[in-house]
N, C-alpha and C positions, 0 to 999 in steps of 0.2 A: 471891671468887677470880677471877684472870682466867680467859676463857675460852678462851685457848690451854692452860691446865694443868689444865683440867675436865674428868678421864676421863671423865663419863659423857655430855659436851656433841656433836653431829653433830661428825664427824671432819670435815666441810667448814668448819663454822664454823670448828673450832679451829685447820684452817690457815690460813683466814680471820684469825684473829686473830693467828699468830705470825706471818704475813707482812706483817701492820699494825706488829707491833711490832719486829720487823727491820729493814722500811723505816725506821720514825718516831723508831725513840729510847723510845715507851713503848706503854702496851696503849690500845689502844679506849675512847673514854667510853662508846657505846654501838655496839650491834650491830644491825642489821635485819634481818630475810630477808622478802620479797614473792614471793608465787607468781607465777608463769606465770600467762597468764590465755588465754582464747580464746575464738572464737564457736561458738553451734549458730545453724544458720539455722533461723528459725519453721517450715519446711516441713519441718525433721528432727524437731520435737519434735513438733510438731504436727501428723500429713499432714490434706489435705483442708483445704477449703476456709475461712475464718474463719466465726467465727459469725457476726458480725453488720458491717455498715459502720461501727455505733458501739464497735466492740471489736477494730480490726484486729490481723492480727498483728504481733508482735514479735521480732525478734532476740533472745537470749538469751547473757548472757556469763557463764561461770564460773572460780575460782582452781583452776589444777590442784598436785597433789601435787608440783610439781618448782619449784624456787625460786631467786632470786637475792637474795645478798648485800651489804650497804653497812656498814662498821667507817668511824667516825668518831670523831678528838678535836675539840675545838674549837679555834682560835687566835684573833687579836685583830688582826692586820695586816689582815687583808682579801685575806690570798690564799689562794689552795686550791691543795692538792699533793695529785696524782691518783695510783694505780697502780692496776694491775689484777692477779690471779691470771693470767686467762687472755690479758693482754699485758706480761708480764716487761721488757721491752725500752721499753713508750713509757709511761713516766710523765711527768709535767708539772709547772709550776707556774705558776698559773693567778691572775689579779685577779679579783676578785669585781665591783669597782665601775670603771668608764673604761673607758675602752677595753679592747674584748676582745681574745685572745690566741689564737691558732693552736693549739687543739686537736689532740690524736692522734685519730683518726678512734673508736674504742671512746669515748671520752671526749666527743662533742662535745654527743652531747645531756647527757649530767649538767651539762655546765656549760652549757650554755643552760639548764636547769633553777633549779641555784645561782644563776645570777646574776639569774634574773627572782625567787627568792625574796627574793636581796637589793636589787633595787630594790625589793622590797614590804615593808622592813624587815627580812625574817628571815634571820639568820645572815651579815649584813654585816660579822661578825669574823674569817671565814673558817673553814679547817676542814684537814685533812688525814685524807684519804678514800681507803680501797680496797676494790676489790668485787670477786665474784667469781660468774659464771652457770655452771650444773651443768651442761646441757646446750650443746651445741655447736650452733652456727647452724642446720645443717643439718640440725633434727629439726625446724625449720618452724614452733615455737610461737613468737610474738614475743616480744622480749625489749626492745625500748624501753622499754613503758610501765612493766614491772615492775623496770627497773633505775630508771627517772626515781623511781620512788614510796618504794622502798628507798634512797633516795640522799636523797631530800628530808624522806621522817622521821627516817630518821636524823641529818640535818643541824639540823631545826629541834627536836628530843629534844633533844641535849648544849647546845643554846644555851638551850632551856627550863630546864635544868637549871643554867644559871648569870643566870638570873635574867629572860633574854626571853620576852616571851610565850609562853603555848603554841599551838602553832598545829593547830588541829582538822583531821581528815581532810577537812570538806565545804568548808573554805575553802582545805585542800590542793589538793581535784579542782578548785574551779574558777581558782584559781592556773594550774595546769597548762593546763585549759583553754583557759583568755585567752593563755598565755602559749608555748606547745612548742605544733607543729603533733603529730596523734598520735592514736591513738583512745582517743574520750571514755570507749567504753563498755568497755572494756579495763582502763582506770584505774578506773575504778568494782570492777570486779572485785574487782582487785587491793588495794583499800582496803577494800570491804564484803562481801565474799563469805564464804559459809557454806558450812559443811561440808554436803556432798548435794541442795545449793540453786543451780537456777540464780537470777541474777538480771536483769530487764532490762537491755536496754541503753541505756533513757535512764533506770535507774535507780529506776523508780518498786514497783516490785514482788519479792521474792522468792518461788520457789516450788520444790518436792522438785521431783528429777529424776524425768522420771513413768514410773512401771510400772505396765505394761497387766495389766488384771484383777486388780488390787493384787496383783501376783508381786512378788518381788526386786527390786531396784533395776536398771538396766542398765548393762551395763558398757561404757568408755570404751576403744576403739584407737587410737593416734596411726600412720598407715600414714603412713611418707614413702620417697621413691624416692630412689635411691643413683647417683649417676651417675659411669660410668666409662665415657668414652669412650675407642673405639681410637687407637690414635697414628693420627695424619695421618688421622683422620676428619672432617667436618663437624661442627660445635658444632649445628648447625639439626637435622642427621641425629639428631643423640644426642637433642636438645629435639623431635622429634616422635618417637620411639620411648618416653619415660618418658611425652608423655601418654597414647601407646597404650597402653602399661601399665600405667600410674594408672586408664586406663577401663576397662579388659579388669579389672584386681581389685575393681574398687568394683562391675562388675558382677557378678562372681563371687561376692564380701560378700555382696551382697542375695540373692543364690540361695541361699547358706550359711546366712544366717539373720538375718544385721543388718538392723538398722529402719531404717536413714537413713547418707547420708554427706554431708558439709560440708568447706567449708573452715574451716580452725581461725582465720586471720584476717581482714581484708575485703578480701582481695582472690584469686584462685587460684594457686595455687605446685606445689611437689611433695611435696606433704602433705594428706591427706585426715583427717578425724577421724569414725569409725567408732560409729555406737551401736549394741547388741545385747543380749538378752538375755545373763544370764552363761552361759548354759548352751550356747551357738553361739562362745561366744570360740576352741577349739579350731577349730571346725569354718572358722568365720572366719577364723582366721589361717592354715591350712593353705589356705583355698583362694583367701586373697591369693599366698602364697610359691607357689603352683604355678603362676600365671597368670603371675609375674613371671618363671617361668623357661621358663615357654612362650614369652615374648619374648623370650628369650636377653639377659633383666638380672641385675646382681646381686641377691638377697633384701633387700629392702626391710628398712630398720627399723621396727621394733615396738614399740610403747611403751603400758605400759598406763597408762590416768590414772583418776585417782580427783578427784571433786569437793571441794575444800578448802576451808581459812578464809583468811580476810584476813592483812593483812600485820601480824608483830607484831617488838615487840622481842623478843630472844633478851637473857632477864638469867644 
């Protein structure tokens, strides 16, 4: 059945797919969804110092519970017709092979993606593709690596499926690699990550997300800052008032009762990623929202994340 007319299929996929097949003329060969993905910094999961010089620490990346999707058929020309859910207005239509074509900005990395898969043979038939991310930019988890992953299995799926190779996840990551500037260890996620398992981030190890004195498992906050500046304020004004605010709650977190806070990807932004026991999450989040209104900002969103699996097809 397709899975626009699948009652019991995620309500996102299945507009997912009628808006595949409104655009295109028919349903989906296949569907993807890839999680979110993010970092913990070694010093969040780990405090204190490493063990040993021959055991340094490590970054650590895992797939969070919130996802993006890729709906693909396959064609035979060699062009790709792009849309997106969350850009109505700039679809495309794209060459796979020659000369590249002037991308809508949502769209530039899937087709730098596509098109280095088709110079590497795969899916040099083309394809007509739309996708759709849950979350909106400004909740701070990135969203490149996990559209580029869902956009390239799905692409090289419906072409396996008429007779090209299949093309394995680990010759997926390092496709990507060589190929899209991006983080490696993100994409690693994104493809091999386990449910409650962080996993390195050059990949070499999984392991439970760890609870102290074998309690419960810890629980995941996404705290990002909301910005609304005054009319005819300063933009600098407003960008050093959210990082006093970002400091004043992450300082507050750790008094509440969280273990660690990070940035969720490698670089700092307006989003923190909070770890704590479960039993401090109220306490945590009440005493994020009150520091942030002791700065006279708005309440921060909050977002709980749970550690997830890899990216799969949705049959």
């Amino acid at each position: 059945m397709d899975l626009a007319r699948r009652a019991t299929a995620d309500p996102l996929l299945r507009l997912l797919a009628h808006g595949f097949a409104t655009t295109y003329g028919r349903p989906p060969g296949a569907v993807w969804r890839a999680p979110y993905a993010f970092r913990l910094a070694a010093s969040a999961v780990d405090p204190g110092p490493p063990p040993s010089a021959a055991a340094p620490r490590t970054d650590w990346v895992a797939a969070a519970n919130w996802y993006v999707a890729a709906a693909v058929s396959p064609r035979a020309d060699g062009l790709l017709r792009c849309g997106s859910l969350n850009h109505p207005a700039e679809s495309a239509e794209l060459p796979l092979t020659g000369p590249a074509a002037p991308a809508p900005g949502w769209a530039a990395r899937p087709y730098a993606v596509l098109r280095a898969l088709a110079a590497a043979g795969f899916g040099r038939g083309g394809a007509d593709l739309h996708v759709n991310a849950t979350l909106p930019d400004a909740v701070g988890l990135p969203v490149a690596e996990p559209l580029e992953c869902a956009v390239a299995l799905a692409l090289a799926d419906v072409h396996a499926a008429r007779g090209a190779r299949p093309l394995s996840r680990a010759e997926l990551a390092d496709l990507l690699g060589a190929a899209v500037p991006g983080d490696h260890g993100l994409r690693r996620a994104v493809l091999f990550g386990r449910t409650g398992h962080l996993l390195a981030a050059d990949g070499s190890t999984h392991r439970p997300l760890p609870a102290p004195d074998d309690g419960p498992a810890p629980g995941l906050l996404l705290l990002t800052a909301r910005t609304a500046p005054a009319a005819g304020s300063d933009p600098a004004d407003n960008g050093a008032a959210v990082a006093t605010a970002l400091a004043t709650a992450v300082r507050e977190a750790l008094t509440a009762g969280a273990r660690s806070a990070s940035w969720p990807g490698t670089r700092p932004g307006r989003s923190v990623l909070l770890l704590m026991p479960p039993e401090r999450r109220t306490a945590v989040r009440t005493a994020v929202i009150d520091a942030f209104r002791r700065c006279d900002l708005p309440v921060p969103r909050l977002l709980r994340i749970r550690v997830t699996a890899a990216a799969r097809r949705e049959d």
